[in-house]
PDB file of N, CA, C and O in Angstrom:
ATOM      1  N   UNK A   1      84.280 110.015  76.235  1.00  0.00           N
ATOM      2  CA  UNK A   1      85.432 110.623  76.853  1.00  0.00           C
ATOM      3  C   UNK A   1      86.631 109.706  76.808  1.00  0.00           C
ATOM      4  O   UNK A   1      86.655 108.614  76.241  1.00  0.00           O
ATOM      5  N   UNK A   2      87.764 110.348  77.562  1.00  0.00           N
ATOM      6  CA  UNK A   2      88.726 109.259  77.421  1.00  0.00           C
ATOM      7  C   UNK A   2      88.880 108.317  78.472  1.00  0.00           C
ATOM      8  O   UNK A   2      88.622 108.593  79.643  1.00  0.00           O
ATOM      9  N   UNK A   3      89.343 107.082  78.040  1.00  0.00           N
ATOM     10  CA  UNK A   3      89.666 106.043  78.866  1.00  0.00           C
ATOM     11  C   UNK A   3      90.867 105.899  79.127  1.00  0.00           C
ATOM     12  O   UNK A   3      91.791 106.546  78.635  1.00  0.00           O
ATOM     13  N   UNK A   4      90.947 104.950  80.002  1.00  0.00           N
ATOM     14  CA  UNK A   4      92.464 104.163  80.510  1.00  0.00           C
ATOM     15  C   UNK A   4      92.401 103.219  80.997  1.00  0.00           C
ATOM     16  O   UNK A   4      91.471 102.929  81.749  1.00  0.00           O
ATOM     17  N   UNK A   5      93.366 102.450  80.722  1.00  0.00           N
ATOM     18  CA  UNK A   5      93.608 101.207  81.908  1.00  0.00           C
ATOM     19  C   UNK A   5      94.819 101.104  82.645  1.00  0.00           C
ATOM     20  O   UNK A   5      94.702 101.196  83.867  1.00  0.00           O
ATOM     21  N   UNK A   6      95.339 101.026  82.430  1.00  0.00           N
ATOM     22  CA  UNK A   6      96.602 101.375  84.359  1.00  0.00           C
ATOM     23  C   UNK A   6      96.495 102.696  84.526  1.00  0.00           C
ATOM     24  O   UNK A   6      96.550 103.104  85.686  1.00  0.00           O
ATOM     25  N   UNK A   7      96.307 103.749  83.345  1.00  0.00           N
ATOM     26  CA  UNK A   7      96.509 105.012  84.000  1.00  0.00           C
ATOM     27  C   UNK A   7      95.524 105.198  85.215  1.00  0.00           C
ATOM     28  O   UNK A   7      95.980 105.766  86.207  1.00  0.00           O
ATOM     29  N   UNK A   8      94.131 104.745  85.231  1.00  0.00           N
ATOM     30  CA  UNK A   8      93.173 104.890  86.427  1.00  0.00           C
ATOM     31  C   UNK A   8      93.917 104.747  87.695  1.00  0.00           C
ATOM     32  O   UNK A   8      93.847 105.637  88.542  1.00  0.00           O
ATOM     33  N   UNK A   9      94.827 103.381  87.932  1.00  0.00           N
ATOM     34  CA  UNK A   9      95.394 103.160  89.119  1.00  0.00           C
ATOM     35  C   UNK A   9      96.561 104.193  89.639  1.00  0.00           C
ATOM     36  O   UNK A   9      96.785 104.051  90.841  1.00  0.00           O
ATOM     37  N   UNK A  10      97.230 105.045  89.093  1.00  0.00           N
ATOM     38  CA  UNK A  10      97.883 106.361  89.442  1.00  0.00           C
ATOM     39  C   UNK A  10      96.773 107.466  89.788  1.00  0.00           C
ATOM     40  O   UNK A  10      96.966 108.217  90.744  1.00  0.00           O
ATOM     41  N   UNK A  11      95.758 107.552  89.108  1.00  0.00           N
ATOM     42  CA  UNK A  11      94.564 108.584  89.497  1.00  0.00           C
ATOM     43  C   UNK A  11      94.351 108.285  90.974  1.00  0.00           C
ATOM     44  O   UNK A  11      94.616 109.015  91.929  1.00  0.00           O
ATOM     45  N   UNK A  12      93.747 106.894  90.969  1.00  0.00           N
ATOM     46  CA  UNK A  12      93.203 107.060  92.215  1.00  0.00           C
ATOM     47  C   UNK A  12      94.122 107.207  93.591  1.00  0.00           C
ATOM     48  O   UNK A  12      93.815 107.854  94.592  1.00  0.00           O
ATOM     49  N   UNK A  13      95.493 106.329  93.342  1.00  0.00           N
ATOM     50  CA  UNK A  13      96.954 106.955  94.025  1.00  0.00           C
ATOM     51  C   UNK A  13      97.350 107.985  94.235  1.00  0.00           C
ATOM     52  O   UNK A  13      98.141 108.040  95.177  1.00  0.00           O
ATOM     53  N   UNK A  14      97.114 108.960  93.697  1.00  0.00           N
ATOM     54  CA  UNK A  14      96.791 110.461  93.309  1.00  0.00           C
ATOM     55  C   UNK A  14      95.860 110.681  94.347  1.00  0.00           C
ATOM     56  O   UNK A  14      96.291 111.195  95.379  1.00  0.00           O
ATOM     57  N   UNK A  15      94.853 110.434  94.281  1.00  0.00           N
ATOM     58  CA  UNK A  15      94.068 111.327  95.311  1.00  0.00           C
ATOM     59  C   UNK A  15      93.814 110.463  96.775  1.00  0.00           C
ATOM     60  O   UNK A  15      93.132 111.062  97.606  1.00  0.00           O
ATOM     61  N   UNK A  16      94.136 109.581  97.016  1.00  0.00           N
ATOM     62  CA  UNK A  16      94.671 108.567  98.119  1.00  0.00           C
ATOM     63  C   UNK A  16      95.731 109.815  98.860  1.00  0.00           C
ATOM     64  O   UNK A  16      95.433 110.543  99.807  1.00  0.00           O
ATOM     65  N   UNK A  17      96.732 109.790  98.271  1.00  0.00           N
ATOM     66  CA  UNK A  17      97.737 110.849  98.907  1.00  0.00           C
ATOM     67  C   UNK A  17      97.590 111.828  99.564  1.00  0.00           C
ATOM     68  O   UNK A  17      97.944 112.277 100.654  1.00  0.00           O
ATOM     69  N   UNK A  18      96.657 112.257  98.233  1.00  0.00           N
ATOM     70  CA  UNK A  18      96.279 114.118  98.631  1.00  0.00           C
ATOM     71  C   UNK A  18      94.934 114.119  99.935  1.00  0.00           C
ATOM     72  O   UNK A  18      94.632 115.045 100.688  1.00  0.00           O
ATOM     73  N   UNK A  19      94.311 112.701  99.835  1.00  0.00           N
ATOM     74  CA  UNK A  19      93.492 112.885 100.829  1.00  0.00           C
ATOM     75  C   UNK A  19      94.019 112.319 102.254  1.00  0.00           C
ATOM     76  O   UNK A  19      93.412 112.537 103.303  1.00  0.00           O
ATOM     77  N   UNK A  20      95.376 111.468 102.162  1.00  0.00           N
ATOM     78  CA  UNK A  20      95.841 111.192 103.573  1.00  0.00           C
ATOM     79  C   UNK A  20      96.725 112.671 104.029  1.00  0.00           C
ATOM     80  O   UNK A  20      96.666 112.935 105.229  1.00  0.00           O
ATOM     81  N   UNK A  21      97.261 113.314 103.439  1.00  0.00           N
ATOM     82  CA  UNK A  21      98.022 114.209 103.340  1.00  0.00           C
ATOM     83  C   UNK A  21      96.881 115.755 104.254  1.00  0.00           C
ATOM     84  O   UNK A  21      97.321 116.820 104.687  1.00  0.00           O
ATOM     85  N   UNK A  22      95.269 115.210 104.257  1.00  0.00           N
ATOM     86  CA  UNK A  22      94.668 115.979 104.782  1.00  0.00           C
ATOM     87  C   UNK A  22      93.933 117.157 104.142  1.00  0.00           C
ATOM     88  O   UNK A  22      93.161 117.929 104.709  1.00  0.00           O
ATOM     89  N   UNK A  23      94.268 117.158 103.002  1.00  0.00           N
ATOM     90  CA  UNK A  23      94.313 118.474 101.776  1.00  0.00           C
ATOM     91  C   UNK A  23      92.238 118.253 102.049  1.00  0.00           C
ATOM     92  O   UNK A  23      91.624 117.246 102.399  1.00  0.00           O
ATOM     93  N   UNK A  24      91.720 119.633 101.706  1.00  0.00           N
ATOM     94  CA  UNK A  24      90.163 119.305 101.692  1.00  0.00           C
ATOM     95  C   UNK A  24      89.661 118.607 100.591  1.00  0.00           C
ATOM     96  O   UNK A  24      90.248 118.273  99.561  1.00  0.00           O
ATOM     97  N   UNK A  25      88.493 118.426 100.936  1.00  0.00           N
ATOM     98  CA  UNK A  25      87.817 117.589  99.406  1.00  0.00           C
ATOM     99  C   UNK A  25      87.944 118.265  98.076  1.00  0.00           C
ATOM    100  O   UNK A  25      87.994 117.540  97.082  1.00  0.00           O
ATOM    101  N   UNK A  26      88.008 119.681  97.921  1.00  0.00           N
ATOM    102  CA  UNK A  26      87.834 120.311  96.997  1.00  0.00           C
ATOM    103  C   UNK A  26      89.043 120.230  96.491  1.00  0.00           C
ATOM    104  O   UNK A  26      89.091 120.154  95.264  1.00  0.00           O
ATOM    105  N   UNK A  27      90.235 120.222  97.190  1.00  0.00           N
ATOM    106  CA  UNK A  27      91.658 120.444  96.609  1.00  0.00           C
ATOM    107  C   UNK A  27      92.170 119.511  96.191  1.00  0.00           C
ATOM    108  O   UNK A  27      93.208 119.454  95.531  1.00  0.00           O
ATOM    109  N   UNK A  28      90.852 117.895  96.855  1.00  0.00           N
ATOM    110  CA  UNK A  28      91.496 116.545  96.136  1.00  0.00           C
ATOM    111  C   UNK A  28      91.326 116.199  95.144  1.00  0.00           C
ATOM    112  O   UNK A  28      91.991 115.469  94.409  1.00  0.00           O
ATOM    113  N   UNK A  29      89.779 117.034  94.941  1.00  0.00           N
ATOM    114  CA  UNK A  29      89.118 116.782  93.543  1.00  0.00           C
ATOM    115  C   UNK A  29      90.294 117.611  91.983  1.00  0.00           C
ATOM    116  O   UNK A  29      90.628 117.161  90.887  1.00  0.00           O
ATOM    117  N   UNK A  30      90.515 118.673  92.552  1.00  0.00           N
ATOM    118  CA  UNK A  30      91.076 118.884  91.630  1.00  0.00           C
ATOM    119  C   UNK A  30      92.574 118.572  91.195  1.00  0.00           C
ATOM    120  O   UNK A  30      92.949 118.839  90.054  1.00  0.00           O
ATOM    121  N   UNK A  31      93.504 117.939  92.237  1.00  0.00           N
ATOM    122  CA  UNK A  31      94.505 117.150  92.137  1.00  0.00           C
ATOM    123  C   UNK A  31      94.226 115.756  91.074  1.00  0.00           C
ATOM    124  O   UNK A  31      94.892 115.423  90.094  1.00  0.00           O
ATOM    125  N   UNK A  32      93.097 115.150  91.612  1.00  0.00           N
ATOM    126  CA  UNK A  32      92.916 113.863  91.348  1.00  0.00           C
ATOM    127  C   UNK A  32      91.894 114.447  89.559  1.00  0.00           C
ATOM    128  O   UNK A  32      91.618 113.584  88.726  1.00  0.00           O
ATOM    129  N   UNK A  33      91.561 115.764  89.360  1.00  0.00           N
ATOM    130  CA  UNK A  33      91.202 115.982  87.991  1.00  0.00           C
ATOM    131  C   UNK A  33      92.655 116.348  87.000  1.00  0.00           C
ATOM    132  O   UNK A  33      92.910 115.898  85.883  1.00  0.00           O
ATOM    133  N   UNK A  34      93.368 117.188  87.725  1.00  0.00           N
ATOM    134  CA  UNK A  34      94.267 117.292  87.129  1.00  0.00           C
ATOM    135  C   UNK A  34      95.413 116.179  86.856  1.00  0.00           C
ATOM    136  O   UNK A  34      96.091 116.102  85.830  1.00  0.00           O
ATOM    137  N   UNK A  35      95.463 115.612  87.614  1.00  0.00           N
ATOM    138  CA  UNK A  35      95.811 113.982  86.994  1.00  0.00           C
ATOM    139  C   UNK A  35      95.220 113.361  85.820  1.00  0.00           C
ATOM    140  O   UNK A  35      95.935 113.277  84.821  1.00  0.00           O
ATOM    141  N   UNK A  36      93.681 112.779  85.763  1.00  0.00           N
ATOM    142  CA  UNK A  36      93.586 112.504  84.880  1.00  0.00           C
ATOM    143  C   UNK A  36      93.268 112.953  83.903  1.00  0.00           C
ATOM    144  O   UNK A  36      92.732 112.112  83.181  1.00  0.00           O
ATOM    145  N   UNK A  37      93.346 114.173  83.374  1.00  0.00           N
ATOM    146  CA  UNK A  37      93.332 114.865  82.148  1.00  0.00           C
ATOM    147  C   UNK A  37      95.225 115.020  81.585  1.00  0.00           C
ATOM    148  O   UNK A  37      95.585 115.512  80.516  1.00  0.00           O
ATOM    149  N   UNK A  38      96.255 114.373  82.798  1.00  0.00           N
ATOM    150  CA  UNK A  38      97.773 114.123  82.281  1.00  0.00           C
ATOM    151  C   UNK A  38      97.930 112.662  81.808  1.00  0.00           C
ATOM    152  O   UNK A  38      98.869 112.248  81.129  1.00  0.00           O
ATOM    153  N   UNK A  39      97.180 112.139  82.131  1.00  0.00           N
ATOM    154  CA  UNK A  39      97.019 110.240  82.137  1.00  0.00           C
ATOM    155  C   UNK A  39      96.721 110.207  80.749  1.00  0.00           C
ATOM    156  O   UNK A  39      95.892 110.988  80.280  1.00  0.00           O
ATOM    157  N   UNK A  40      97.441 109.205  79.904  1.00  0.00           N
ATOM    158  CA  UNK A  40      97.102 108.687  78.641  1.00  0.00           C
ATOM    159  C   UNK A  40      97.824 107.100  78.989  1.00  0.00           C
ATOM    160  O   UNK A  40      98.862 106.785  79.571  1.00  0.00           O
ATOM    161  N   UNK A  41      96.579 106.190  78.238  1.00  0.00           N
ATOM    162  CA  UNK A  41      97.098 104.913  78.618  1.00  0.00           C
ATOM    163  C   UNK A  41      96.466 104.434  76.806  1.00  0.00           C
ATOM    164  O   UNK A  41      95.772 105.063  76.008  1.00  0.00           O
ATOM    165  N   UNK A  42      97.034 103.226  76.745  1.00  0.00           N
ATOM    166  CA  UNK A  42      96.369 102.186  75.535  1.00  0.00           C
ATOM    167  C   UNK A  42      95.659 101.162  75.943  1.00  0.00           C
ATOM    168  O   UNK A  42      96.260 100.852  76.972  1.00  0.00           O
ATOM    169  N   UNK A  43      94.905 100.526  75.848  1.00  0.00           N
ATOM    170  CA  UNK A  43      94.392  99.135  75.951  1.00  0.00           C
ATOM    171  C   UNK A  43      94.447  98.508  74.974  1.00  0.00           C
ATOM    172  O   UNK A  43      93.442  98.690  74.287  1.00  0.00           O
ATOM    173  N   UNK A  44      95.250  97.732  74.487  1.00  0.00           N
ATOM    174  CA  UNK A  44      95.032  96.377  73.237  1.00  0.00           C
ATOM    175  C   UNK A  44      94.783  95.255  74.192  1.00  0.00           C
ATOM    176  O   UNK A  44      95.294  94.920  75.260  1.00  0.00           O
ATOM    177  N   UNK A  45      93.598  94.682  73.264  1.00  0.00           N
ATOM    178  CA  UNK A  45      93.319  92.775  73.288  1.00  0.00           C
ATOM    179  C   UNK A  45      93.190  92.103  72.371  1.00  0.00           C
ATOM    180  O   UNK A  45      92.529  92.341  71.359  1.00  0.00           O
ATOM    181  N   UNK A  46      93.876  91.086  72.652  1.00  0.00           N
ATOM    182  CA  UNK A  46      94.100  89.918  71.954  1.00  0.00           C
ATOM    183  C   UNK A  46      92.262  89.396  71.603  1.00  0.00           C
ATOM    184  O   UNK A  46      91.942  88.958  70.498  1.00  0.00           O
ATOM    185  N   UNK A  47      91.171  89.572  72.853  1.00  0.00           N
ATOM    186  CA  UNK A  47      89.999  88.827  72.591  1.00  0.00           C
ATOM    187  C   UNK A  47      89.819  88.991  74.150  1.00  0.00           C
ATOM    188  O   UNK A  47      90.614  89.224  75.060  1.00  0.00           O
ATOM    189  N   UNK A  48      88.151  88.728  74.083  1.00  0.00           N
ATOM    190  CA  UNK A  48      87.115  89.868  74.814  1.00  0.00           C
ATOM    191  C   UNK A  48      87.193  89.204  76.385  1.00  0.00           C
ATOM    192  O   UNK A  48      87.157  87.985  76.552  1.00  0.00           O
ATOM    193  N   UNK A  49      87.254  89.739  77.008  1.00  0.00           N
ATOM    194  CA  UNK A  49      86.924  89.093  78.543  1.00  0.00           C
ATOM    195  C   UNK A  49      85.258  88.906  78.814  1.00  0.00           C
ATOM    196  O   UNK A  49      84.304  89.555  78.387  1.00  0.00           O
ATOM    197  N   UNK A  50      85.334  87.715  79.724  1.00  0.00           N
ATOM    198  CA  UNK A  50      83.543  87.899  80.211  1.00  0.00           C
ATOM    199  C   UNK A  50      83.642  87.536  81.767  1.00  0.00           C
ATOM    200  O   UNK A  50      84.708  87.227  82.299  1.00  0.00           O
ATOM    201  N   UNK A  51      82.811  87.584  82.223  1.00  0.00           N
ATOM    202  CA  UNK A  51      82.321  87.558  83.285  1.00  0.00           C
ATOM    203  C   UNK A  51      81.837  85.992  83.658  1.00  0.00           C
ATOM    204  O   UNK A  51      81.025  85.328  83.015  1.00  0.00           O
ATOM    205  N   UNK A  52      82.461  85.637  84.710  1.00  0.00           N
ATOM    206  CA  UNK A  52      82.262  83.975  84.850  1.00  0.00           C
ATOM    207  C   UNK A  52      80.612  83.751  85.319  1.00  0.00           C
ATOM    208  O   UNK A  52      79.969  84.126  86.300  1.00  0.00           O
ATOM    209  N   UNK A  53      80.253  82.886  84.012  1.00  0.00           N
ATOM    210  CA  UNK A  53      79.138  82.297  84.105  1.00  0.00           C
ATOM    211  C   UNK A  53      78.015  83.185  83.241  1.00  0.00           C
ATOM    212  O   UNK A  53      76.806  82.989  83.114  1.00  0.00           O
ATOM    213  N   UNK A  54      78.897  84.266  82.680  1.00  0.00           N
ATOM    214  CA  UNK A  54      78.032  84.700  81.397  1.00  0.00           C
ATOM    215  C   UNK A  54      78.598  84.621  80.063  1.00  0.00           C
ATOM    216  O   UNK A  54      79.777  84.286  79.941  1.00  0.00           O
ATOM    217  N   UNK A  55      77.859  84.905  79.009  1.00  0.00           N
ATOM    218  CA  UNK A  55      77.989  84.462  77.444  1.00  0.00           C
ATOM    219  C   UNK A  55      79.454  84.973  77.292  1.00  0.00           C
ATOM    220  O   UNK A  55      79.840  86.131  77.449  1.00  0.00           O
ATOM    221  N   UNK A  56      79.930  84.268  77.074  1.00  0.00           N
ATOM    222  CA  UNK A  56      81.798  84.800  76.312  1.00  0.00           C
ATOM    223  C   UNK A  56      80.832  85.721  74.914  1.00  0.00           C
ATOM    224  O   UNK A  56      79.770  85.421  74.370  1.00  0.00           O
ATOM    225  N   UNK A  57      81.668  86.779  74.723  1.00  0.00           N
ATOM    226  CA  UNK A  57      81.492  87.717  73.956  1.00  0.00           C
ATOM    227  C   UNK A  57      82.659  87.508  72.182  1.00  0.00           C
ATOM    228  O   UNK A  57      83.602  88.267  71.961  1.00  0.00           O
ATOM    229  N   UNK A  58      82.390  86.755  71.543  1.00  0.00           N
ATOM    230  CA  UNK A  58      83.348  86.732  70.404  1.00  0.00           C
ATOM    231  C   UNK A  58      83.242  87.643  69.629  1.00  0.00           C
ATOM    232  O   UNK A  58      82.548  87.374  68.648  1.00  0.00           O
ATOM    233  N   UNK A  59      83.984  89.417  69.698  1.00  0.00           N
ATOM    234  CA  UNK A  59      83.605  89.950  68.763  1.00  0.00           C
ATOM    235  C   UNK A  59      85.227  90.187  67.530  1.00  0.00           C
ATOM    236  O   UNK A  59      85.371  90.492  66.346  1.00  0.00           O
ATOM    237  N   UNK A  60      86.117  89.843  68.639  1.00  0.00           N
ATOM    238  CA  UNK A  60      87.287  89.911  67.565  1.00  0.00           C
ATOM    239  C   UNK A  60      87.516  88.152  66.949  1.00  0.00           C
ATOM    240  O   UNK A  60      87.338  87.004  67.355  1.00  0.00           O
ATOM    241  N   UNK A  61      88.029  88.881  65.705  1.00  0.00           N
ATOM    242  CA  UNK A  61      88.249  87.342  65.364  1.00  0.00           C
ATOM    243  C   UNK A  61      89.962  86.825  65.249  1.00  0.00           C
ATOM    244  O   UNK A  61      90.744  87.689  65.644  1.00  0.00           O
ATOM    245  N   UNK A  62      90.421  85.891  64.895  1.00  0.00           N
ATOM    246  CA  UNK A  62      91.496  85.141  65.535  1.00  0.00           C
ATOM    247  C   UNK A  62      92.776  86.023  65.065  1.00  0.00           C
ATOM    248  O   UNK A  62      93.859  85.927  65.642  1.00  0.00           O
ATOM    249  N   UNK A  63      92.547  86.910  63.943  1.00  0.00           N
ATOM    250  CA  UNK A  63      94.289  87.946  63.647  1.00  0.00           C
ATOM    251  C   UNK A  63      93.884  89.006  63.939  1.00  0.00           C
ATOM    252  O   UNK A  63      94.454  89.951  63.393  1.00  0.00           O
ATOM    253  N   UNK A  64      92.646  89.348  64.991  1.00  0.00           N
ATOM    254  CA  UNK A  64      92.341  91.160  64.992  1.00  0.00           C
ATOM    255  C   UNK A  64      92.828  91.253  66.279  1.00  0.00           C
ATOM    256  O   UNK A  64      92.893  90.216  66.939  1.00  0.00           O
ATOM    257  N   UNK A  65      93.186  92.314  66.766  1.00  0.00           N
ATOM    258  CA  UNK A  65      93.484  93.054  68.083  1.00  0.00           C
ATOM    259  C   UNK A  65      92.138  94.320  68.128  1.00  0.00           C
ATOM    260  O   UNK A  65      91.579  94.716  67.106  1.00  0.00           O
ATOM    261  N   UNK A  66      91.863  94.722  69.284  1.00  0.00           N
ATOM    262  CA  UNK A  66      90.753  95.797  69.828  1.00  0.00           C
ATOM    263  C   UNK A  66      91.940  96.798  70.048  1.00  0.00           C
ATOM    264  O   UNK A  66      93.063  96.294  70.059  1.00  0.00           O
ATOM    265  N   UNK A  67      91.853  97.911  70.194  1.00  0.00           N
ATOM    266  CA  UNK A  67      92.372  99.086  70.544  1.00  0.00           C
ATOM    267  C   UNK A  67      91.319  99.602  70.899  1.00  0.00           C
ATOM    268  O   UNK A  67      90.148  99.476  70.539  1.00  0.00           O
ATOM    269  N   UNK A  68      92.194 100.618  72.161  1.00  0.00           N
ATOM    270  CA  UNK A  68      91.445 101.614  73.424  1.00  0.00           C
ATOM    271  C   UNK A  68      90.279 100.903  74.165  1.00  0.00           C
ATOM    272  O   UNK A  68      89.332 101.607  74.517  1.00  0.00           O
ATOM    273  N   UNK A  69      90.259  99.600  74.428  1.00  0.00           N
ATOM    274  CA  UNK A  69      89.123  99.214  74.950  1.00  0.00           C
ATOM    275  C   UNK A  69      88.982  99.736  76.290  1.00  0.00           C
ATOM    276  O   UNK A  69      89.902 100.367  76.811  1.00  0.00           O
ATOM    277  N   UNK A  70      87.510  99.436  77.085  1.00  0.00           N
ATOM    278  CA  UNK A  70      87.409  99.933  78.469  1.00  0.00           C
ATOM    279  C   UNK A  70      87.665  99.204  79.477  1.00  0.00           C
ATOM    280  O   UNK A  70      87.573  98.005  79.213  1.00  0.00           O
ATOM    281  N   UNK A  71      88.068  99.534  80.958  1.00  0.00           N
ATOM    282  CA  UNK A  71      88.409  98.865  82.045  1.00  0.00           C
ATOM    283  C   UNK A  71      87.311  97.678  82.395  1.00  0.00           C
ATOM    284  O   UNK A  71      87.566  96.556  82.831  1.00  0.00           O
ATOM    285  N   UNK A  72      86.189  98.168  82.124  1.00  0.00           N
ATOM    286  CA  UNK A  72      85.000  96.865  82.305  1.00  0.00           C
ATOM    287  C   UNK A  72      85.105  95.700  80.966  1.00  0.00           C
ATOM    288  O   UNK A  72      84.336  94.741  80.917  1.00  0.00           O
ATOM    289  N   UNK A  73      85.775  95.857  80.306  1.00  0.00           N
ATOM    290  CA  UNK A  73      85.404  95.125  79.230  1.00  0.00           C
ATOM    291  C   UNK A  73      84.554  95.704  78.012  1.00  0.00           C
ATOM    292  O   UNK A  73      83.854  94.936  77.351  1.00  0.00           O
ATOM    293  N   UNK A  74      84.604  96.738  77.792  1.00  0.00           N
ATOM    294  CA  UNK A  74      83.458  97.989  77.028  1.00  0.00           C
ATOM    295  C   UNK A  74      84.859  97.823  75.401  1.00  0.00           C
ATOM    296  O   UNK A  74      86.087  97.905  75.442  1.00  0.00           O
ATOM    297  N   UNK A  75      83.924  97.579  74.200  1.00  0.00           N
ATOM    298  CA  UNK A  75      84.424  97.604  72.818  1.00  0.00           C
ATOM    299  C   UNK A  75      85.600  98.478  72.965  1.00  0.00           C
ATOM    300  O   UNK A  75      85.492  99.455  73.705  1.00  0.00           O
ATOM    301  N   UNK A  76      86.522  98.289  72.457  1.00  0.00           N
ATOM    302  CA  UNK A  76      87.321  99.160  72.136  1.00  0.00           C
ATOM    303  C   UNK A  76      87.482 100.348  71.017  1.00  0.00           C
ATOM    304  O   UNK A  76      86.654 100.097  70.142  1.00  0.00           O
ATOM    305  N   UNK A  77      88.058 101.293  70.754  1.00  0.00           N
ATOM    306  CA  UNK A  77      87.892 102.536  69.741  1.00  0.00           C
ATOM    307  C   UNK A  77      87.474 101.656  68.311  1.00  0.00           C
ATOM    308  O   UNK A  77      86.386 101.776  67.746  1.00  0.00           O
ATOM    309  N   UNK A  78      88.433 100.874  67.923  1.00  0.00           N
ATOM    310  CA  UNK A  78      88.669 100.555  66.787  1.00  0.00           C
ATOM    311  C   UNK A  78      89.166  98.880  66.545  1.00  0.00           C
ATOM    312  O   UNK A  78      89.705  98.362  67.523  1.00  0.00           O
ATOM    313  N   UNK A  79      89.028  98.136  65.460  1.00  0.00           N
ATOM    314  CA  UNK A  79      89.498  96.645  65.680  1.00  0.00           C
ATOM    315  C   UNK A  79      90.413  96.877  64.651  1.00  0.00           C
ATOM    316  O   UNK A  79      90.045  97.762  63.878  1.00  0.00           O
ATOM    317  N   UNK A  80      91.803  96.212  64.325  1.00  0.00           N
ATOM    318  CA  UNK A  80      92.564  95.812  63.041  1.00  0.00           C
ATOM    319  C   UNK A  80      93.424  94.519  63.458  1.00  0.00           C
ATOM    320  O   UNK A  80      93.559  93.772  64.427  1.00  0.00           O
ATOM    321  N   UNK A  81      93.946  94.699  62.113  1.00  0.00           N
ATOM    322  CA  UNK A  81      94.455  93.312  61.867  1.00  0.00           C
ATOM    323  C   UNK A  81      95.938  93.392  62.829  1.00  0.00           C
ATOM    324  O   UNK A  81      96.655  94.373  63.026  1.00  0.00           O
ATOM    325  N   UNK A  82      96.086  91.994  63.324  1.00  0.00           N
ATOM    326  CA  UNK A  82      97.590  92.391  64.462  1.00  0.00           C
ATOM    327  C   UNK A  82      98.464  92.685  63.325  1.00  0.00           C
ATOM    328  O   UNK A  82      98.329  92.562  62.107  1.00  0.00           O
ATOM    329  N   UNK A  83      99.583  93.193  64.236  1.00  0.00           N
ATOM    330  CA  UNK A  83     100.801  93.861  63.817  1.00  0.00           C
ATOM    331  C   UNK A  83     101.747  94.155  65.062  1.00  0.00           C
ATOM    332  O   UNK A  83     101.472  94.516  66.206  1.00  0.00           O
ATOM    333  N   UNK A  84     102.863  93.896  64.485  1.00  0.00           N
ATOM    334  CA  UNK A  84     103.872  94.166  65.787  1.00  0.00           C
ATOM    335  C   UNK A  84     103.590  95.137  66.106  1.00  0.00           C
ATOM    336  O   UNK A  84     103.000  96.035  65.505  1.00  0.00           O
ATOM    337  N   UNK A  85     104.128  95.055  67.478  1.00  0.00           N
ATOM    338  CA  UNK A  85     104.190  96.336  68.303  1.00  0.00           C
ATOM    339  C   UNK A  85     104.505  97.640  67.998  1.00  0.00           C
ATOM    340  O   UNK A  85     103.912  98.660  68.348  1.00  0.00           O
ATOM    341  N   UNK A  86     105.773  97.484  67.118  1.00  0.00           N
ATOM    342  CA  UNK A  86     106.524  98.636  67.162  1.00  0.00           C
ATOM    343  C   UNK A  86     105.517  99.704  66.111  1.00  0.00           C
ATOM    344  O   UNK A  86     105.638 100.927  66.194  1.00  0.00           O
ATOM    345  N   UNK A  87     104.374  98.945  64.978  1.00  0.00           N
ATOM    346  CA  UNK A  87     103.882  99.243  64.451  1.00  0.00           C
ATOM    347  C   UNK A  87     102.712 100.381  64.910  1.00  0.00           C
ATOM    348  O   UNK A  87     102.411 101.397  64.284  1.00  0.00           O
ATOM    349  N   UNK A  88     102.138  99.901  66.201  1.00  0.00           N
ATOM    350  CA  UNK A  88     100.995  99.951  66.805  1.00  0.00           C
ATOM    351  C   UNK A  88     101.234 101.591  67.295  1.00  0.00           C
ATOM    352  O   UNK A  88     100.371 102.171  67.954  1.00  0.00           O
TER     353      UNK A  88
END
């Protein structure tokens, strides 16, 4: 499915609202669905995050960037070679 990374933090802001606001569970769920099916975000990395005190993960190498990776640290869609931004 699809991912995000900042877009998640408007989702859950999203239904924070709708649930201080009092709205029922059912009406938050679908606020907070209909949000993120509007949410599109990118993730590029430079190189992999780990978790302190476990194996560093080297799977890009020193000119690749990851695209669409996941909020936990999960592979990204696709690896290529960097390129400016404007390219991307």
């Amino acid at each position: 499915g699809r991912r995000g990374i900042a877009g998640t933090i408007l989702v859950q802001k999203i239904a924070g609202s709708a649930a201080e606001m009092g709205l029922p569970l059912a009406k938050v769920y679908k606020e907070t669905l209909d949000a993120s099916k509007n949410v599109g975000t990118a993730g590029i990395a430079l190189s992999t995050c780990s978790k302190p005190g476990q194996q560093v993960n080297a799977r890009l190498d020193a000119n690749d960037i990851e695209v669409g990776l996941g909020i936990h640290g999960e592979p990204g869609v696709y690896k290529q070679r960097i390129e400016c931004a404007d390219k991307l």
